[in-house]
C-alpha positions as CSV (number, residue, x, y, z in Angstrom):
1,X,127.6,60.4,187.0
2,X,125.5,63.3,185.6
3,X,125.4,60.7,182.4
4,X,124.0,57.8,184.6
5,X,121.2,60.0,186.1
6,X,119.9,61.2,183.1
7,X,119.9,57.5,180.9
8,X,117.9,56.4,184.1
9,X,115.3,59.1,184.5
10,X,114.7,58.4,180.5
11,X,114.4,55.3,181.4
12,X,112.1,55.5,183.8
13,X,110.1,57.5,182.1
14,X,109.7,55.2,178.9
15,X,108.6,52.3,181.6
16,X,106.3,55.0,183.0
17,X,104.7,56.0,179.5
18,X,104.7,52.4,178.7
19,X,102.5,51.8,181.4
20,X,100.1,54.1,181.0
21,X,99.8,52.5,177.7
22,X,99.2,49.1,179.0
23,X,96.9,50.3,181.7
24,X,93.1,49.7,180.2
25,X,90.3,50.9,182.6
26,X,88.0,47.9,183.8
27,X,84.9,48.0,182.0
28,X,81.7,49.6,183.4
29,X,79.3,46.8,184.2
30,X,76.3,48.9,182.5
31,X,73.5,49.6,185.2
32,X,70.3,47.4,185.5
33,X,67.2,48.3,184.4
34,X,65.0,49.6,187.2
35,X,62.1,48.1,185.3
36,X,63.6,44.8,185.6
37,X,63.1,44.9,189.1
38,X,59.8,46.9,189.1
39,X,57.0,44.8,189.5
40,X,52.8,45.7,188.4
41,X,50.1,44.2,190.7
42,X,46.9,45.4,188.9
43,X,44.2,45.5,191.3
44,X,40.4,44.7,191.3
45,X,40.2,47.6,193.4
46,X,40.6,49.7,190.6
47,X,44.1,50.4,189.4
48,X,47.7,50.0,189.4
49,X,50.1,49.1,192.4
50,X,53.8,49.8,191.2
51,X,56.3,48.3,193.9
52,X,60.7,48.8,193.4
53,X,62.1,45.5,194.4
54,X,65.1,45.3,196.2
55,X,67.7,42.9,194.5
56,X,70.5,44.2,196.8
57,X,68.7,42.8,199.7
58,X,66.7,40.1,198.8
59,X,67.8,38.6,195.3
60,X,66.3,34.9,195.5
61,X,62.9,36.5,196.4
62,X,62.8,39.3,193.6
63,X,64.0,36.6,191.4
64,X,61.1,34.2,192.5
65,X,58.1,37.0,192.3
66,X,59.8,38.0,189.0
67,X,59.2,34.0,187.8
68,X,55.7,33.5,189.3
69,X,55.0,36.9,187.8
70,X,56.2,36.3,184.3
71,X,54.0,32.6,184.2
72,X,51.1,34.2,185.0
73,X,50.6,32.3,188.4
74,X,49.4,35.5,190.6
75,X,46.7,36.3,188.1
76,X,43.1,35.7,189.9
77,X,45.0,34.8,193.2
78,X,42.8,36.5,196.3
79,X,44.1,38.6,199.1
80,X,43.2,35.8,201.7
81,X,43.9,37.6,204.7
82,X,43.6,41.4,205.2
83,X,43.8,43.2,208.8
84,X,42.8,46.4,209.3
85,X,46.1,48.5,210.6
86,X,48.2,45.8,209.7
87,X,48.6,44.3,206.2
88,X,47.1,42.9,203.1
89,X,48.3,39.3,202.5
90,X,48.4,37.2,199.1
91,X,50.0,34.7,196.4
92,X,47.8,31.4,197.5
93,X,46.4,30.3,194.9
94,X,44.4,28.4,197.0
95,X,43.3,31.6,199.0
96,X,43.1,29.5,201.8
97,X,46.7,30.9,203.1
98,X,47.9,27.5,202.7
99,X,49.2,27.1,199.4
100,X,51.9,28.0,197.6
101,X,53.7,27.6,194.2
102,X,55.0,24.1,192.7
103,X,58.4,25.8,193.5
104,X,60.6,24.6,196.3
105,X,60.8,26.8,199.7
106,X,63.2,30.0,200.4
107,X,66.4,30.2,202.0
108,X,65.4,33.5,204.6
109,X,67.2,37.0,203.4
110,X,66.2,38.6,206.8
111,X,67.6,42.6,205.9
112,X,67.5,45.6,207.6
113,X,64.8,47.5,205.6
114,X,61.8,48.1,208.0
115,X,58.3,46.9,207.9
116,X,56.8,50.9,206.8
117,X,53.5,51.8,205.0
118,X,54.0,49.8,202.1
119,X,56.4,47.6,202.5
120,X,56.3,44.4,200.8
121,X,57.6,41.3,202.8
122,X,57.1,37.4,202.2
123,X,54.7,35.7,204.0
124,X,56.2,32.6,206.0
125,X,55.2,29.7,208.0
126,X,56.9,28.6,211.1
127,X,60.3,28.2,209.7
128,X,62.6,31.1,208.5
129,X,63.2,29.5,205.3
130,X,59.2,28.7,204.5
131,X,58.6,31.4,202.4
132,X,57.6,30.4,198.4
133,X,55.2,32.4,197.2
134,X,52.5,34.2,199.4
135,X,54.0,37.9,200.4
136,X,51.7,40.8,202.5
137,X,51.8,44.5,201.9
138,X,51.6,46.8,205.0
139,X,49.2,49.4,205.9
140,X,51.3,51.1,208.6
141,X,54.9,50.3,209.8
142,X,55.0,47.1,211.9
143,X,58.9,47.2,213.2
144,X,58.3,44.1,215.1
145,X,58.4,42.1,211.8
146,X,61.9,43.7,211.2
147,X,64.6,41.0,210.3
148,X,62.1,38.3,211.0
149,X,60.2,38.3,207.9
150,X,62.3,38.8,204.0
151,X,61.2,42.6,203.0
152,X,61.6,42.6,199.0
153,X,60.1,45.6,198.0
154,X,58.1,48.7,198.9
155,X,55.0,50.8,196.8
156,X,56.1,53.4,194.9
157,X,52.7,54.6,193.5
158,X,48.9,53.0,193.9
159,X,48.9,52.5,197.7
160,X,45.3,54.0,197.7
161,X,44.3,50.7,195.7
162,X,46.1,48.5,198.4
163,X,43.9,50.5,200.9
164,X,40.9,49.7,199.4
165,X,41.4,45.8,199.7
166,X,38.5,44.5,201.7
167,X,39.3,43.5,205.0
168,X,38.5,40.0,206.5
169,X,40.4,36.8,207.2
170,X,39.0,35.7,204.6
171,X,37.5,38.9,203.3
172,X,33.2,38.4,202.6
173,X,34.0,39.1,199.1
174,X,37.7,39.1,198.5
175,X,39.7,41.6,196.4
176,X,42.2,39.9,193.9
177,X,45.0,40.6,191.5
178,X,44.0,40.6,187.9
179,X,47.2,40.8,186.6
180,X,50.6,41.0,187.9
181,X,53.6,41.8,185.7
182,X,56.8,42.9,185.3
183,X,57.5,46.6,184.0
184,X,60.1,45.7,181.8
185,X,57.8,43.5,179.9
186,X,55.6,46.4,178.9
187,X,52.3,44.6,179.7
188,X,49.4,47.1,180.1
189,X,46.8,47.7,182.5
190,X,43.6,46.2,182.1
191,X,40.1,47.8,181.4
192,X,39.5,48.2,185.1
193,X,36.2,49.9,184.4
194,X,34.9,46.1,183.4
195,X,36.2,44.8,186.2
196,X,33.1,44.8,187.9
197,X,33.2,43.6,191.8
198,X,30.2,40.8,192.4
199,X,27.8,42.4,195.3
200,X,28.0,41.2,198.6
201,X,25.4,38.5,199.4
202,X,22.3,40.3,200.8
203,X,22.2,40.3,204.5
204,X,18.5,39.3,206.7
205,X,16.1,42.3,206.7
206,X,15.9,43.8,210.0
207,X,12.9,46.5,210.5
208,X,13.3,49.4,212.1
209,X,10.4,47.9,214.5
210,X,13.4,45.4,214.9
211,X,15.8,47.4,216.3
212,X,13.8,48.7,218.8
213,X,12.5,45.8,220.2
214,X,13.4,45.5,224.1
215,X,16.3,43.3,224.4
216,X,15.0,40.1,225.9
């Protein structure tokens, strides 16, 4: 008996080390690159607006900003529609805040990050799964937006450039991304001292005499 025990707690052990031997650790899937999903909207306002996207969230909408970024097609494009309190809205080409890419329309990724100071969200038409290309950047948290509108990223650095975007819908003399890029790719800012904004068209003179005159 004492014979049996100890052949099977030998053998039990050799199945045991021979396991251990076979077991191999699942690889590590090695970590993304934050710059990959970092994306570089270099203003006319005067500098750089860095914004994390949120892949985990949203991945068809990083992935589509990442494209339109990478071929160039938000460089020049206007902010179309700015409201004071509310947002800064973009990514017509048309800056008429009807246009869009040649891309086909977004399947929504409604999520439950909220609509803070600067979050960035796609723009959308009527539909929940109209969005393509135009996307808004908030001045102060709007929770009402929450889960009805895709949030893909937030500012990380450069809001005071967002805040300088001149207001209107459309602006007098709209504000506009130079460049937009994708950190990863290294691209650097441009010479924002050459970047000089055109002057607003010169209003009627009104005299002082003007402003006194009895109202009629």
């Amino acid at each position: 008996m004492l014979r049996f025990l100890a052949y099977l707690m030998i053998s039990l052990f050799g199945l045991s080390a021979a396991y251990a031997q076979d077991a191999v650790p699942a690889p590590v899937a090695p970590a993304a690159d934050p710059a990959e999903n970092t994306l570089h909207l270099d203003l006319s306002t005067g500098g750089r607006v860095t914004i994390l996207m949120f892949p985990d969230v949203a991945p068809a909408h990083v992935e589509r900003i990442k494209t339109l970024a990478r071929q160039g097609f938000y460089n020049g494009v206007v902010f179309h529609r700015v409201i004071e309190g509310f947002m800064a809205q973009t990514g017509d080409p048309t800056g008429t805040g009807t246009g869009g890419s040649p891309l086909p329309d977004l399947k929504a990724e409604f999520n439950d990050r909220a609509h803070l100071r600067g979050t960035v969200s796609m723009a959308r038409a009527q539909g929940d799964d109209s969005a393509n290309s135009q996307f808004f950047i908030c001045f102060l948290p709007r929770f009402g937006l929450d889960k009805k509108y895709t949030v893909f990223g937030r500012v990380i650095s450069g809001m005071q450039f967002v805040d300088a975007i001149q207001r209107g819908e459309p602006p007098a003399t709209p504000d506009r991304i130079v460049q937009a890029s994708i950190a990863a790719d290294k691209l650097p800012p441009p010479d924002f001292a050459a970047l000089a904004k055109p002057a607003a068209p010169a209003g009627p003179q009104i005299s002082v005499s003007d402003l006194n005159r009895p109202l009629n």
